[in-house]
DSSP file (Angstrom, degrees, kcal/mol; ACC not computed):
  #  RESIDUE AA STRUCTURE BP1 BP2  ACC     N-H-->O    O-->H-N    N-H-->O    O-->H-N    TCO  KAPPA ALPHA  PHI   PSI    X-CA   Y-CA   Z-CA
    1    1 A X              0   0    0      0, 0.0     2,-0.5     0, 0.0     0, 0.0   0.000 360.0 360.0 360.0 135.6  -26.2  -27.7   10.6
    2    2 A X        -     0   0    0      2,-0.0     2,-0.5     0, 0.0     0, 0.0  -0.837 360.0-145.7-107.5 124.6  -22.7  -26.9   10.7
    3    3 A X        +     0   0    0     -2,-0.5     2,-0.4     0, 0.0     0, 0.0  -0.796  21.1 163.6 -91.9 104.7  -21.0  -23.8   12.8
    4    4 A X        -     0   0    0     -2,-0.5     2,-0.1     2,-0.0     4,-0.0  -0.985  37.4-110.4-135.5 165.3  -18.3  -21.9   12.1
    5    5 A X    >   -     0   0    0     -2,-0.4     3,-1.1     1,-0.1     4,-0.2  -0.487  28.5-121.3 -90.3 163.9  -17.2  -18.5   13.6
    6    6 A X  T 3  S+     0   0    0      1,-0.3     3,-0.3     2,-0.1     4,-0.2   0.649 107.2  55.2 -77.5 -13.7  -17.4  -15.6   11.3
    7    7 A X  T 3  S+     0   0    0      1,-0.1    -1,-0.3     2,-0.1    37,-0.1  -0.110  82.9  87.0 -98.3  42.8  -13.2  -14.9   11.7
    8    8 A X  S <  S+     0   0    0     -3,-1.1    18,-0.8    -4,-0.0    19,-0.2   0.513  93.7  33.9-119.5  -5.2  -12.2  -18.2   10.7
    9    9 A X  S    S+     0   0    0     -3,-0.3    14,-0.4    -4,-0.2     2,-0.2   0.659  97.4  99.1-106.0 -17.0  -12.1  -17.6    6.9
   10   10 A X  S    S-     0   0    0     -4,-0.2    36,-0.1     1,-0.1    35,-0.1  -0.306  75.4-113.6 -87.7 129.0  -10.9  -14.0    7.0
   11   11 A X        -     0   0    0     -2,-0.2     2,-0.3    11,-0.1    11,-0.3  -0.107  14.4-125.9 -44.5 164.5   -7.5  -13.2    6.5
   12   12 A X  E     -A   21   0A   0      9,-1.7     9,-1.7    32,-0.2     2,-0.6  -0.850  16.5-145.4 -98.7 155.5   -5.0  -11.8    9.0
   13   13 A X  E     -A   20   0A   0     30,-0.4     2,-0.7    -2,-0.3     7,-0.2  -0.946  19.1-132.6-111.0 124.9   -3.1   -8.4    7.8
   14   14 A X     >  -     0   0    0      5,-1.6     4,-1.6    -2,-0.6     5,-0.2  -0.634  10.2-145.5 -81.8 117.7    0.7   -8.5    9.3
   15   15 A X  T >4 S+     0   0    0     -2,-0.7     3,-0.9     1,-0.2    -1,-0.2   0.883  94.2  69.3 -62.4 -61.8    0.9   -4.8   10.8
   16   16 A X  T 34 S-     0   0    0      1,-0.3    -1,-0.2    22,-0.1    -3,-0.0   0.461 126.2 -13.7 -47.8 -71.7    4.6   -5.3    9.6
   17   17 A X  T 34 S-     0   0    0     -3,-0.2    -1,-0.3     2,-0.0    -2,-0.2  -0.166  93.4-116.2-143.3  11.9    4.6   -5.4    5.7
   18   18 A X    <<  +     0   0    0     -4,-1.6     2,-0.2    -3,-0.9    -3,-0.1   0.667  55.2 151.7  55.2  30.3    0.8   -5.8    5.1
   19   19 A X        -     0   0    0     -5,-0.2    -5,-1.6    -6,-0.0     2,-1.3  -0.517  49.0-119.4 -91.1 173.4    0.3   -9.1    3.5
   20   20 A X  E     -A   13   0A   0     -2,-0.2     2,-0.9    -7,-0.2    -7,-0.2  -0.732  23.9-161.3 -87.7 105.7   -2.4  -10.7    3.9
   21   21 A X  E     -A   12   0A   0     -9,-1.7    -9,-1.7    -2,-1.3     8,-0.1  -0.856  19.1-136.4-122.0  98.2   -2.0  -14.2    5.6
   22   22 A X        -     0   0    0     -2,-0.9     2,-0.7   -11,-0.3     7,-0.3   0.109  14.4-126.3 -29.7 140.7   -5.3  -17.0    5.1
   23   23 A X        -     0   0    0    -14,-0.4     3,-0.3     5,-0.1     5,-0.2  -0.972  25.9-148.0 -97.0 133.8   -6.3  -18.7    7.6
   24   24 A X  B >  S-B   27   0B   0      3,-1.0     3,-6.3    -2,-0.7   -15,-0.0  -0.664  72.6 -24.0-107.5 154.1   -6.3  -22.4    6.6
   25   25 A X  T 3  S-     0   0    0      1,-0.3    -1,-0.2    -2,-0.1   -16,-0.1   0.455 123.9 -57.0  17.8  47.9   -8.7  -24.7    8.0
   26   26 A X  T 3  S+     0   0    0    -18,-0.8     2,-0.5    -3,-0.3    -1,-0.3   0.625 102.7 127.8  35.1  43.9   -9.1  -22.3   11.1
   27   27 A X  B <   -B   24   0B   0     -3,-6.3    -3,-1.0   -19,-0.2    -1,-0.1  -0.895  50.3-146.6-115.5 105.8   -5.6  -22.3   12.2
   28   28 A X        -     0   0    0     -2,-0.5     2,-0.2    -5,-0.2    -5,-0.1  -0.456  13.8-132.7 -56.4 134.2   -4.0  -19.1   12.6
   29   29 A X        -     0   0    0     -7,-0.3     3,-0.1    -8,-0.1    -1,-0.0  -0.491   9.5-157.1 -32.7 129.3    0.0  -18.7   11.7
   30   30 A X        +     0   0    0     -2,-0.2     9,-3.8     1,-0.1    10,-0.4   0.652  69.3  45.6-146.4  62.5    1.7  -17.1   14.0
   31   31 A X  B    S-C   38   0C   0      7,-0.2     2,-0.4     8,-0.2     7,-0.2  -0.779  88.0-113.6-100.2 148.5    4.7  -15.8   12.2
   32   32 A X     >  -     0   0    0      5,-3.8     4,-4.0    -2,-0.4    -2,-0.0  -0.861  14.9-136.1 -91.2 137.1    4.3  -14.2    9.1
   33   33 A X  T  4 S+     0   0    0     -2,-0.4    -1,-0.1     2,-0.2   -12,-0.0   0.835  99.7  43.8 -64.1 -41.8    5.9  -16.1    5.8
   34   34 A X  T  4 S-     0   0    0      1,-0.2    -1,-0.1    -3,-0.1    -3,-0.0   0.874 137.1  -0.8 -74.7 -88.9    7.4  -12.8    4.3
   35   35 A X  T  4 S-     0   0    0      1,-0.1    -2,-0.2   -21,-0.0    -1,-0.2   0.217  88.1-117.2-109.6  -3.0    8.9  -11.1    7.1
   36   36 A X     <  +     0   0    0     -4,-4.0    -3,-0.1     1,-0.3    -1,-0.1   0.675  51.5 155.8  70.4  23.7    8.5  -13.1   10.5
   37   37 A X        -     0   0    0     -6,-0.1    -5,-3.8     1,-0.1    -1,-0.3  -0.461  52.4-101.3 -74.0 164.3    6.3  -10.7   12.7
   38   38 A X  B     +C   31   0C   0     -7,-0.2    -7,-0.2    -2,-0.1   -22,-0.1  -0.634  37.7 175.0 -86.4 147.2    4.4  -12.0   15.2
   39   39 A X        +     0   0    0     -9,-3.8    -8,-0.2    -2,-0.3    -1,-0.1   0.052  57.7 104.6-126.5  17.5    0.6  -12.3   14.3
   40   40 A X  S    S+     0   0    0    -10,-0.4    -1,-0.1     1,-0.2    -9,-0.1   0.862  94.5  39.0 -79.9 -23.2   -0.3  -14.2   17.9
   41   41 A X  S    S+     0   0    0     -3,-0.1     2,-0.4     2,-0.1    -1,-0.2   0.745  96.0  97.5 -84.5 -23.2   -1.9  -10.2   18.6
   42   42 A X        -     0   0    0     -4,-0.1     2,-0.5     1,-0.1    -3,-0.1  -0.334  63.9-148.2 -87.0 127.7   -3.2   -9.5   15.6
   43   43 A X        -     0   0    0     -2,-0.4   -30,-0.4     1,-0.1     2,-0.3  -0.663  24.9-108.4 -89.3 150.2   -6.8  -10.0   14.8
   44   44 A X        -     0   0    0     -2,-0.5     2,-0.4   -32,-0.1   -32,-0.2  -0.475  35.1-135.3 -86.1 143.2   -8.2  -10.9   11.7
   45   45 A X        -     0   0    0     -2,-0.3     3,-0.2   -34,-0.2   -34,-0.1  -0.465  24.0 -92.2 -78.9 140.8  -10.2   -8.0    9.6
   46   46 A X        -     0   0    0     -2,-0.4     2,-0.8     1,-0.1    -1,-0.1   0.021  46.4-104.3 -35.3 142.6  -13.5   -8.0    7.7
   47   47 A X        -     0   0    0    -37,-0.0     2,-0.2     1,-0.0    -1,-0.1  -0.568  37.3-141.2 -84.8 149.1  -13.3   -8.6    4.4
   48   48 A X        -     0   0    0     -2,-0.8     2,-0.4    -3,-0.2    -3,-0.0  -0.609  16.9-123.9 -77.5 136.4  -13.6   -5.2    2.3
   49   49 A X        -     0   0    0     -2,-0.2     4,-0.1     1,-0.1    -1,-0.0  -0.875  37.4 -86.3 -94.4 150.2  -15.5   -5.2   -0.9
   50   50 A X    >   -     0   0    0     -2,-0.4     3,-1.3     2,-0.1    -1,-0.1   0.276  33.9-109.3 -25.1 146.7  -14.0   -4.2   -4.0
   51   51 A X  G >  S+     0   0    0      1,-0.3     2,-1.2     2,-0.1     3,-0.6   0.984 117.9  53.0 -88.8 -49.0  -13.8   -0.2   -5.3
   52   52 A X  G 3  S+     0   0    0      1,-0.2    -1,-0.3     2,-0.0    -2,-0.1  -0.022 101.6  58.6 -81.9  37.2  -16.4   -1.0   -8.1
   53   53 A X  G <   +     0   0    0     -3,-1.3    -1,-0.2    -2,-1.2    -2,-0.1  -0.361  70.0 150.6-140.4  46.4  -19.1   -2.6   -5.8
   54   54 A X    <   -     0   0    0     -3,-0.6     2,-0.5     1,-0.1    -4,-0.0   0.298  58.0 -99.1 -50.5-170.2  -19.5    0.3   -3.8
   55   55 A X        -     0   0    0      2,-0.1    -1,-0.1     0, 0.0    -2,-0.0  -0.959  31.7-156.8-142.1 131.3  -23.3    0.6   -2.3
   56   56 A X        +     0   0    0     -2,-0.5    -2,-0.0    -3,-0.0     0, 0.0  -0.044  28.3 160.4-103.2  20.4  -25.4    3.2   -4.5
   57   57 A X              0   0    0      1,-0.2    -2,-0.1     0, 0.0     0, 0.0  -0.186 360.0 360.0 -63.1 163.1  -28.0    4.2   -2.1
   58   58 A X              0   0    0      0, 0.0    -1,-0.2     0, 0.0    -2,-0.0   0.156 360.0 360.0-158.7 360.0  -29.8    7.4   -2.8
């Protein structure tokens, strides 16, 4: 069985200019490409689903 931690696919968000920066093969950046914050603080977020898969409970 093979392990991996649950942040290690999730993107990071640069509090600077908001893009979204992958993590590749569970190596964190940490400058950001666009604008060259630092991302060594930043944790990466859950991924969100999409506005038309909303959860219908009732």
């Amino acid at each position: 069985m093979c392990f991996r931690p649950a942040s290690a696919s999730r993107p990071i968000e640069c509090p600077n200019c908001g893009m979204k920066v992958p993590v590749v093969g569970g190596v964190k950046q940490k400058k950001c490409p666009k604008c060259k914050a630092d991302l060594t603080q930043v944790e990466a977020k859950p991924e969100e689903k999409p506005e038309g898969e909303a959860d219908t409970e009732k």
